[in-house]
C-alpha positions, 0 to 999 in steps of 0.5 A, spaced: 500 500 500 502 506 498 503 512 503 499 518 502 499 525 503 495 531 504 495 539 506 489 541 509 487 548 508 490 550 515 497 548 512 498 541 516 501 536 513 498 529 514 499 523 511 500 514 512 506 511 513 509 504 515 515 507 517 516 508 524 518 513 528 526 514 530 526 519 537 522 516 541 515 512 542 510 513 547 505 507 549 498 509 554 496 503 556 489 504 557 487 510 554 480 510 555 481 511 562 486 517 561 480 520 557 476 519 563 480 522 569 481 529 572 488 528 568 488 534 562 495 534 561 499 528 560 506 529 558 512 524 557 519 522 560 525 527 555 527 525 551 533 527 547 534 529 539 538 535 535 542 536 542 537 538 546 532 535 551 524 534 549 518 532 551 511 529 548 504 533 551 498 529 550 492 533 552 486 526 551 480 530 551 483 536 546 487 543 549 481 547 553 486 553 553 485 553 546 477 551 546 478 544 542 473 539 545 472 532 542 480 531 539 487 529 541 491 534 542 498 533 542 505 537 542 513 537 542 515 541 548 522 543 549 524 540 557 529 542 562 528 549 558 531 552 565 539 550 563 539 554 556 542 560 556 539 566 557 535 568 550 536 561 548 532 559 541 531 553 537 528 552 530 526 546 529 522 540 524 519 535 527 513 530 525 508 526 530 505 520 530 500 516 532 499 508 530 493 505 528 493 498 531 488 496 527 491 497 519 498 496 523 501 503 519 502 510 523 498 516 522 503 522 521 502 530 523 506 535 521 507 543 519 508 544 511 514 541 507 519 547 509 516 551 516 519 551 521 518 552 529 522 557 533 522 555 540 524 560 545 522 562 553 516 564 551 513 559 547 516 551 550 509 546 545 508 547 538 503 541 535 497 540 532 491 542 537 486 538 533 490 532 531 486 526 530 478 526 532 475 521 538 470 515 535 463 516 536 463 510 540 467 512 546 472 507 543 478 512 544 481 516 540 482 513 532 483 514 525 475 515 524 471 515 519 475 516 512 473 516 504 476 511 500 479 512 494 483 507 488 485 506 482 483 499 478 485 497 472 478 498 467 477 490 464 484 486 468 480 480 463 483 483 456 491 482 460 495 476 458 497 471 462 502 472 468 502 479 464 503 487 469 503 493 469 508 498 473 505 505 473 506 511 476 499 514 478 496 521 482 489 520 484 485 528 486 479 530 489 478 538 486 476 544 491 471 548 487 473 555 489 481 555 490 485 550 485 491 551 491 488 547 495 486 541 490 488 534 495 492 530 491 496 523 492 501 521 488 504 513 487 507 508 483 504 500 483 504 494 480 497 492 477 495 485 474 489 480 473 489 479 480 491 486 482 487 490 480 486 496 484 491 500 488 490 506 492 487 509 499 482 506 504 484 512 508 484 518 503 480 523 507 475 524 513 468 524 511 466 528 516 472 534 513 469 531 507 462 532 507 464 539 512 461 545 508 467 549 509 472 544 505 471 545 499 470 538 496 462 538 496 459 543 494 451 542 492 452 534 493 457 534 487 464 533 489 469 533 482 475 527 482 481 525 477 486 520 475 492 522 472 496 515 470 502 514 467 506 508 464 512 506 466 512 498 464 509 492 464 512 485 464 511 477 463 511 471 465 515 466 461 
């Protein structure tokens, strides 16, 4: 399966990966009973990369400082900010990540490709307030509903036995008013009678989706294009 990425309007880089993440990990045993007590601020033991010392800080039920309900809020915070010199700054890219136990693969958050964050005495957390959406059912927090969306191959029958196809292909879902914020992902696959689609499962949320402020649905009609490139094919012998 091919990894996706997306910017969304507020500029978040979101995206699938199997890769795991190389600093540090974090695991909440029992999550559902951190959402449920009187805790509103979690935050890990440091950690230590790029020569300084780091914290993650998860808020379970959202940060209430910056009014967010119903989501996971989640930071990078600088630790032991006290030993720094005076008028100390630190710019710094980072990403965060959240593993779906259930697809065995890791959500990713980050800042636009290029955006740095500057860290100073002022201003020890940046992340993402409205990371990922709690489940309806209370089951925690997740992935959510999500739109999915994949490229098959028109009629597999017409292949030659043994026969495949390597090709590079992008999938679109149109914003209607802003060209600049069409979503778009970008992979290459092998495609044969057996294989006949590849693509996302997570694509989008649907409540992002189907939100009248995305862009994507408009008067019940939302605009998708496939763009397909073929790099090869190969035989059995």
């Amino acid at each position: 399966m091919a990894s996706l990425t997306f910017n969304d309007p507020d500029g978040i880089s979101r995206s699938i990966s199997l890769v795991p993440p190389t600093h540090f990990t974090i695991k909440i045993q029992s999550f559902s009973l951190l959402t449920k007590s009187s805790i509103e601020r979690y935050q890990s033991s440091y950690f230590e990369a790029g020569g300084y010392k780091w914290n993650l800080v998860i808020y379970p039920n959202g940060n209430k400082s910056r009014n967010v309900k119903e989501h996971l809020s989640f930071y990078l915070a600088m630790a032991e900010s006290n030993s720094l010199k005076t008028g100390w700054e630190v710019y710094a890219v980072f990403r965060l990540f959240v593993l779906d136990q259930d697809k065995d693969n890791y959500m990713i958050v980050q800042d636009a490709p290029g955006k740095e964050r500057r860290f100073h005495g002022m201003k020890l957390e940046w992340g993402f307030d409205q990371k990922i959406r709690f489940f309806a059912n209370g089951k925690g927090a997740g992935l959510g509903t999500h739109l999915s969306f994949y490229l098959a191959l028109v009629d597999p029958t017409t292949l030659p036995s043994g026969c495949k196809i390597y090709a590079e292909y992008t999938l679109r879902i149109l914003h209607q008013s802003n060209s600049a914020n069409h979503l778009y992902a970008k992979a290459t696959d092998w495609f044969s009678a057996s294989s006949e689609e590849s693509g996302w499962s997570r694509y989008i949320t649907l409540p992002y989706f189907r939100s009248p402020n995305s862009g994507f649905l408009v008067k019940d009609a939302c605009i998708l294009e496939a763009e397909v490139t073929v790099h090869g094919d190969a035989n059995a012998l």
